[in-house]
C-alpha positions in Angstrom: -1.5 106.7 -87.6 0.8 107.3 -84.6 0.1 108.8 -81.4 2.4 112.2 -82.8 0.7 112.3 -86.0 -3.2 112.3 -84.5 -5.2 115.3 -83.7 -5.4 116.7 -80.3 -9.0 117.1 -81.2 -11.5 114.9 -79.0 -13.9 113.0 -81.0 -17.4 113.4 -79.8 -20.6 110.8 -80.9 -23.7 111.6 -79.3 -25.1 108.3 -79.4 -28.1 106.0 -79.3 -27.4 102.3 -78.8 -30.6 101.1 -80.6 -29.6 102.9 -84.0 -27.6 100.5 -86.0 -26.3 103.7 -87.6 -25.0 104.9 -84.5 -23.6 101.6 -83.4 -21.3 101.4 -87.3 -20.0 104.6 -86.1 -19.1 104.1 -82.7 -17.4 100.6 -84.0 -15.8 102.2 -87.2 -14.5 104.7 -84.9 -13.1 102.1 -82.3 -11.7 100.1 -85.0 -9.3 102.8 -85.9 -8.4 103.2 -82.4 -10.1 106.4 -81.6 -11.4 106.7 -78.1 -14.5 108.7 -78.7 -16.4 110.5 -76.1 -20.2 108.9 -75.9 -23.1 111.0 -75.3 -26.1 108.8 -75.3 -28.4 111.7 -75.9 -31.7 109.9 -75.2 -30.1 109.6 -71.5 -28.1 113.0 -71.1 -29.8 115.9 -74.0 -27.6 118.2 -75.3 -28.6 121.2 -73.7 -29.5 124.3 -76.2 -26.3 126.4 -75.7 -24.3 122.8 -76.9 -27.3 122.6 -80.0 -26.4 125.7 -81.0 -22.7 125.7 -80.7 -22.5 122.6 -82.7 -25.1 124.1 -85.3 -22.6 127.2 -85.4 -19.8 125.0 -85.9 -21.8 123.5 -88.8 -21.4 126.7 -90.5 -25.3 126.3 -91.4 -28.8 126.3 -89.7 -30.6 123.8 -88.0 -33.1 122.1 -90.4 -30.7 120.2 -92.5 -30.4 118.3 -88.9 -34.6 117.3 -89.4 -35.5 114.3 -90.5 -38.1 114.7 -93.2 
């Protein structure tokens, strides 16, 4: 993909270095030459207008986000 055809969006992770989850993403992301921005959310919590703004942007509620 070339610079003209990419999204002006800015990819967001909010991150946690000891999930091996986490770290696939943030290296599958890399590796297609995004430059994500890294939250590491243990260090710097979302606060709750940015929960619920991403949960709106979801388009659904928040316990589909809970881990059973």
């Amino acid at each position: 993909m070339t610079e003209s055809t990419r999204s002006s969006h800015t990819i967001t992770i909010y991150h946690n270095p000891a999930c091996g989850t986490s770290r696939n993403v943030l290296a599958m992301l890399k590796a297609s030459g995004e430059t994500p921005e890294v939250i590491e959310y243990l260090v710097t919590p979302p606060t709750r207008e940015t929960l619920e703004s991403l949960i709106a942007a979801m388009g659904g509620g928040p316990r589909p986000l809970l881990r059973r």
